[in-house]
C-alpha positions in Angstrom: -31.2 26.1 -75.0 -27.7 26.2 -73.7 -27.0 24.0 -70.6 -23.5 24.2 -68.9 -22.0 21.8 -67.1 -18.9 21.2 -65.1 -16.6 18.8 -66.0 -16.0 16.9 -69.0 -18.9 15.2 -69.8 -22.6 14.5 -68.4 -24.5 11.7 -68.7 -27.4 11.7 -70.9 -30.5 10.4 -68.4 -28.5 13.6 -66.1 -28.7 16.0 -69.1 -32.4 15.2 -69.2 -33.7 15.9 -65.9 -31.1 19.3 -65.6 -32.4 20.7 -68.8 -36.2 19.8 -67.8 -36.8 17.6 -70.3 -37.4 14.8 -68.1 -39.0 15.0 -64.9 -37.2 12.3 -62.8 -34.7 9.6 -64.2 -37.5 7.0 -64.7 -38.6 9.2 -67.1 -36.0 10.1 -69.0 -34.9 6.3 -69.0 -38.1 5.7 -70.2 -37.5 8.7 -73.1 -34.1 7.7 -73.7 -34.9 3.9 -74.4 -37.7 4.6 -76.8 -36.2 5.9 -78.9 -37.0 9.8 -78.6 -34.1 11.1 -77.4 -31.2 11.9 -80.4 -27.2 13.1 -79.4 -26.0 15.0 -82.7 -28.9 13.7 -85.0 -28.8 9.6 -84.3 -31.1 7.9 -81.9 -29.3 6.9 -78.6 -30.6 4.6 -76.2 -27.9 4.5 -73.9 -28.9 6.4 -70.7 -25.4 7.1 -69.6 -24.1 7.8 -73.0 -21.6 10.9 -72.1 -22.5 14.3 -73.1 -19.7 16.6 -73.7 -19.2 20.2 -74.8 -20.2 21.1 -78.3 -23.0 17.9 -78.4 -26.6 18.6 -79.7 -29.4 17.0 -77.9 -33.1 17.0 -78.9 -35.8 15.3 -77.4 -39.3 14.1 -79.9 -42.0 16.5 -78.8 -40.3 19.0 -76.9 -39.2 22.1 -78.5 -36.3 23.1 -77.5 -32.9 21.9 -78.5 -30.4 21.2 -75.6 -26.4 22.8 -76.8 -24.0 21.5 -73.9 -20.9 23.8 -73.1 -18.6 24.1 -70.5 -18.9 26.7 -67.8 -15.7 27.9 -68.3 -16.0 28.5 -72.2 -16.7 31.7 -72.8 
């Protein structure tokens, strides 16, 4: 799944909710600090952790994989 975002960078408990994966930021705060969240294949527990163009994002026991680009790259 491609999600675009303006600016340079998101934050990660942001990314979540946007992309669905979470439905409210207790909830991806509560995905992001056990350990199921991973930003370019290493667990992150930081919930602002910034998210920038060209980072991978996958969340344990969801099935889609969350590519982050600019809305201006084409």
């Amino acid at each position: 799944m491609r999600i675009e975002i303006d600016g340079d960078y998101i934050e990660l408990q942001q990314l979540l909710k946007l992309a669905g994966a979470a439905e409210s930021g207790g909830h991806a705060k509560e995905l992001i600090l056990s350990g199921k969240v991973k930003v370019g294949g290493i667990t992150e527990t930081r919930r602002s952790k910034k998210i920038r163009p060209g980072d991978i994002v996958r969340v344990e026991g969801v099935a889609n994989v969350m590519e982050v680009a600019s809305r201006t790259e084409k």
